[in-house]
Structures are given as C-alpha cells and as structure tokens.
C-alpha positions in Angstrom: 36.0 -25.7 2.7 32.9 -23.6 1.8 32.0 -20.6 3.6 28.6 -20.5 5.9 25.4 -19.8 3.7 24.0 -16.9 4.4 20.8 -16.2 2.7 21.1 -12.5 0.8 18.9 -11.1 -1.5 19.7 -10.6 -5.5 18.6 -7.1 -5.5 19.5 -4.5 -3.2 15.1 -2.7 -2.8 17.0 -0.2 -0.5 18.2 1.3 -3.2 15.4 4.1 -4.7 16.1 2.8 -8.3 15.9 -0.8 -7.6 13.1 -0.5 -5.9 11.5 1.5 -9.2 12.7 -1.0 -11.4 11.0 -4.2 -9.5 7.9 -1.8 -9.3 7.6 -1.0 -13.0 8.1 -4.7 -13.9 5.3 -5.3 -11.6 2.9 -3.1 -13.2 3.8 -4.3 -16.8 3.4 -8.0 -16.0 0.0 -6.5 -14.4 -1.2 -5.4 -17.8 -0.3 -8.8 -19.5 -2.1 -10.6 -16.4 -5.6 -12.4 -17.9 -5.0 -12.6 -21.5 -5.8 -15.6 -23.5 -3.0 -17.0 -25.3 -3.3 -19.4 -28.4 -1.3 -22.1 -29.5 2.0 -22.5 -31.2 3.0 -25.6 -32.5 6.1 -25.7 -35.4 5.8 -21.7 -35.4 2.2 -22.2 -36.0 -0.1 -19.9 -34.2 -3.8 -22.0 -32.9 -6.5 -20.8 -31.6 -9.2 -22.8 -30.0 -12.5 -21.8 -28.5 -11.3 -23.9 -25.7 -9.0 -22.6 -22.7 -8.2 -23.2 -19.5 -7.2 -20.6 -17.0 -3.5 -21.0 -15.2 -4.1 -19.6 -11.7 -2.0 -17.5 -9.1 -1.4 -20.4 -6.3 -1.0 -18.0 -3.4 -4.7 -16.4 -5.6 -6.5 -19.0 -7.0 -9.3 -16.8 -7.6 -6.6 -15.0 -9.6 -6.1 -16.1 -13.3 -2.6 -15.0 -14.6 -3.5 -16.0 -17.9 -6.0 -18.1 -20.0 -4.6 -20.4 -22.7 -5.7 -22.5 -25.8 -7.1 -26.4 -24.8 -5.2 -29.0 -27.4 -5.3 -32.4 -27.5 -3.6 -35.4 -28.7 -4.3 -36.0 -32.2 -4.8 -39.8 -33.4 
C-alpha cells in the first residue's frame, strides 16, 4: 500500500542559499530572454531572415525568445 501524497516542494527557498541559487538562475535565464536563435539541422547552424517569436503564456506580450522560420523542402 502507498503512503498518502502529500504535495512538497523539490527545493527547500527557506533555506538562504537555496533561495540565492533559484534567484541567480533567474537572472541568467533573464539575460538569455529575447535572443534570436538560428537553425540547426545535422549540426548545421541556419539562419533565416524569418523568425517567429515563442511567447511567455502567463506574458504573451513577453517573447522568451525569437527563432529561425524553416520549411519543408520539396
């Protein structure tokens, strides 16, 4: 028999050094936030004039990043 869940967080933020941790990983995915990124395909690097933005969903006004446009080649 299983025990009873009980919903816990990963990370204990009352500790002064987790806390720092979560908020220094926060301010370097910050300074990555809104770059455009090209493609790879087979290790190849692409870049394309065309991108589309990939949006925070709780932001949309928000772009996390902008990324190369492909398409299917016939």
């Amino acid at each position: 028999m299983l025990p009873p869940y009980i919903n816990e967080a990963l990370t204990d933020f009352s500790k002064p050094e987790n806390r720092a941790a979560f908020e220094e990983a926060l301010r370097r995915v910050k300074a990555e936030q809104g770059k455009t990124y090209p493609l790879v395909i087979d290790g190849e690097v692409i870049s394309s004039s065309e991108t589309f933005a990939s949006v925070n969903p709780s932001r949309p006004a928000e772009a996390v990043g902008h990324f190369a446009q492909a398409r299917a080649m016939m």
